[in-house]
N, C-alpha and C positions, 0 to 999 in steps of 0.2 A: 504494500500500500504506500501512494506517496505520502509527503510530509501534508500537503495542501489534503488531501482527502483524508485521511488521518484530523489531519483538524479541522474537519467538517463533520467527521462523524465524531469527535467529541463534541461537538458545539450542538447534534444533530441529540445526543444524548441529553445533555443537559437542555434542551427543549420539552424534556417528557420528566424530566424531574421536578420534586415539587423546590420552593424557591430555598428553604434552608439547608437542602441538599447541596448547592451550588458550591464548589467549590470556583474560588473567585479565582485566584491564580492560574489554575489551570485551564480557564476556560479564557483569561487573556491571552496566556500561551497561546493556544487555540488560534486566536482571531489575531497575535502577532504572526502565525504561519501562515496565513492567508495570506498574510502581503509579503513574507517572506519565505517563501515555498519550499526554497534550498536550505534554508536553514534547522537544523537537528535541535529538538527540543531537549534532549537528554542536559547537554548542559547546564541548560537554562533551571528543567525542574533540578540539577543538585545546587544550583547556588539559593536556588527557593530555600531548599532542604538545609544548608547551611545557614542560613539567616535563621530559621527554626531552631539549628541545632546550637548557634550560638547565643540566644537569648536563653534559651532550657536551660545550657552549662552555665549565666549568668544567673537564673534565678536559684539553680541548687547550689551554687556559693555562697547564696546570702543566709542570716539568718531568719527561720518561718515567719518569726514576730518582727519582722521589720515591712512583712507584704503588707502594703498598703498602697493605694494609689497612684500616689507620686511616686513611689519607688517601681513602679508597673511600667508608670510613664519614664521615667530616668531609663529603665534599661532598653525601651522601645528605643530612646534618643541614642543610646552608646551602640546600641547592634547596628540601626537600619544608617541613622548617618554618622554617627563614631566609627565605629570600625567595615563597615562596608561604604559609608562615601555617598550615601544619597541625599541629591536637594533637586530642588525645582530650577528646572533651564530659567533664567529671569533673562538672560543676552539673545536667547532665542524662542520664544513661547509659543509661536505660532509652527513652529518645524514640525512634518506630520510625525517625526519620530520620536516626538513627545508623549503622544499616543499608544506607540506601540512596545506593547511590557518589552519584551525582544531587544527593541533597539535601547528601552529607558535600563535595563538590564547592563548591556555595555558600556552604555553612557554614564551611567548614574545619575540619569538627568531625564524628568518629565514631568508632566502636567498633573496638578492637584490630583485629579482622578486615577491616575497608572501610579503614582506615586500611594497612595489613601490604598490601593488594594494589597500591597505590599504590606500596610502597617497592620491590616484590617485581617490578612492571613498569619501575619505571625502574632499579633493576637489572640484570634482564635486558635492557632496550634497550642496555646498552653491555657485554653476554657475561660479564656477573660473575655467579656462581655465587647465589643466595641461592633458600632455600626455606623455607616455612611448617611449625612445629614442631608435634607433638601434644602442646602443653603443655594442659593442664585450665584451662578458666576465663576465660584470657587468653593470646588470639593470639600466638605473639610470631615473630619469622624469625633464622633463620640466613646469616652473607654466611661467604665461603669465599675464601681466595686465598694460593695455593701452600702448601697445608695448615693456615696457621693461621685460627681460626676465632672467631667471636663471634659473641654473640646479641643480639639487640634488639629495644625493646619499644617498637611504631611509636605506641602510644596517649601514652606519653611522647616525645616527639619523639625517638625513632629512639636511645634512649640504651643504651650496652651495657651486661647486667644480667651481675653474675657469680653464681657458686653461690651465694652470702649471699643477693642480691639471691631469683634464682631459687626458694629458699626460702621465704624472708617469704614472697613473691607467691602460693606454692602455698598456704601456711597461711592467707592472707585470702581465696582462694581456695575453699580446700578444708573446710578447720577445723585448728586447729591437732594435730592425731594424722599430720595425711597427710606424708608424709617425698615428695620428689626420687626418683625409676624411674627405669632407663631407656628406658622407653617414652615418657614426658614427650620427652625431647631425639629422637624420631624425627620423620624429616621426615615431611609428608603427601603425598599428590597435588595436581593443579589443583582437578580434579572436590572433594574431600574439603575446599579452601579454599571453593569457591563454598558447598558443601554446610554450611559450618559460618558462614559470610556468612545464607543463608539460614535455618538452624535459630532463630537469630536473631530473625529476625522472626518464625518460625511461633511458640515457646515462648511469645513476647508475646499475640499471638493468642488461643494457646490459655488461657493460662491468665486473660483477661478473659474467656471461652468465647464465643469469636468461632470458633466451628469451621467455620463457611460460608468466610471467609477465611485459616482456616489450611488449608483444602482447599486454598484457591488458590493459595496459597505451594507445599504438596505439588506438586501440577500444572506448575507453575518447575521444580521439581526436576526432575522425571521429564523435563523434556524434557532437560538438559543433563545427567543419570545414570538412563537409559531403565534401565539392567541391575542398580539398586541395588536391592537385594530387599528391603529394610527400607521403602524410601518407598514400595511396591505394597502391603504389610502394614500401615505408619500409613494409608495410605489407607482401606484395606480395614475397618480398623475403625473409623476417623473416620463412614466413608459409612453403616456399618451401625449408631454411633450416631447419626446427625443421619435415621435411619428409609429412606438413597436405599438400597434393598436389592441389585435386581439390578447398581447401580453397584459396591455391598461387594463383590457376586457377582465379580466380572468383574476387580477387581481384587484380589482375596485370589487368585483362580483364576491371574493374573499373576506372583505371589508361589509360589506352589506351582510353575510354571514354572521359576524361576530361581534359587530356594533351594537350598543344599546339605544343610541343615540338618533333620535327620529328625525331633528332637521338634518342630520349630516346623512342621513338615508334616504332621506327625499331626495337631497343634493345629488346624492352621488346615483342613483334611480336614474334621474335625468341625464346626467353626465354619459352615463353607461350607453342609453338610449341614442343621445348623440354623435359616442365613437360607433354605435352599430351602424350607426345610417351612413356614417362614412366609408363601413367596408364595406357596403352594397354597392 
């Protein structure tokens, strides 16, 4: 099997898994070999495995009655950018290899989101609580332990932001009118971290109008969130701008399937309607 089909049929698995199943790493993996076909995963999963294996060997050093929070957070900070060497591109932020776990792996360098799943899996490898926030603009996660909590922002090396902090970031963000929700501090899913990993690279895409390969990116998606109704919708009308009709057909037709959503159903009813009359 190649490496490209190989990482499709992981991505093709984790489509059918429920969301706390997901393993976040591996299914980046995955969607870095998509764009990088030639490239042998092996490596990649043992430097994962090492970043694991070095936070483990730093928490059984310590003493039990000193696990606490901060000390959760400290050893997060000495593994992923102490002695592994990770921060966020600031010289370059918009490079697609920001995006891609693969390339941020070599580089030591990417975007809130490739970066947030790294911190998000070694984490989780030793049962500590942490999940991916819907803050706008910029990734950032949540660790948790025996109610008290803090946030951090893994593009700065894993540093915890408070409300001030949180602020500023929204207003350089946002524009300065956009105030702190509470929807901002809600956690997201797995599917919803990959899905905003990959929005990533499509936005890029699209907006040099490379819409041939932001199809491709869509097509990522869909296999690891088969049941998202918006990505059979950006399809459906990416396919019926770039003229593939009955492709629009088939997936707009997908989207009417799976939507709840009755104006966007009417819309796309009609829509549907009008590429047919085009291929007659």
């Amino acid at each position: 099997m190649s490496n490209r089909a190989e990482a499709r049929e992981i991505l093709r698995r984790i489509g059918d898994q429920p969301d706390d199943e997901i393993d976040l790493a591996e299914a980046a993996l995955a969607l870095g070999a998509l764009e990088l076909p030639n490239a042998d995963l092996a490596p990649y999963r043992s430097h994962i495995g090492a970043i694991v294996g070095d936070l483990a060997a730093r928490i059984a050093a310590q003493d039990p009655e000193t696990d606490g929070l901060e000390a959760r957070i400290a050893h997060l900070h000495a593994v992923i950018g102490g002695r592994h060497g990770y921060s966020g591109d600031h010289d370059t932020y918009d490079d697609l290899q920001n995006a891609n776990l693969l390339r941020v792996i070599d580089r030591r360098r990417g975007l809130p989101v490739a970066l947030g799943i790294l911190y998000m899996h070694a984490a989780r490898s030793q049962g500590w609580p942490m999940v991916g926030l819907n803050f706008p603009g910029h990734f950032l996660v949540r660790i948790e332990k025996d109610g008290a909590r803090a946030i951090l922002d893994p593009f700065n090396e894993g540093q915890t932001r408070s409300v001030v902090d949180l602020r500023d970031l929204l207003k350089a963000t946002a524009g300065s009118a956009a105030e702190l929700e509470p929807g901002h501090y809600q956690p997201v899913s797995n599917r919803d971290v990959l899905l905003r990993l990959q929005n990533n690279i499509k936005l890029r895409h699209l907006s040099a109008h490379e819409v041939p390969k932001a199809l491709e990116v869509l097509e990522a998606m869909r296999l690891f969130a088969p049941h998202e109704p918006a990505l059979w919708r950006e399809t459906g009308l990416l396919e019926a701008h770039a003229g593939n009709l009955k492709d629009a057909i088939t997936a707009l037709e997908t989207f009417m399937a799976l939507t709840g959503d009755d104006h966007h159903r009417h819309q796309t009813a009609s829509l549907i309607q009008q590429l047919k009359n085009r291929l007659n």
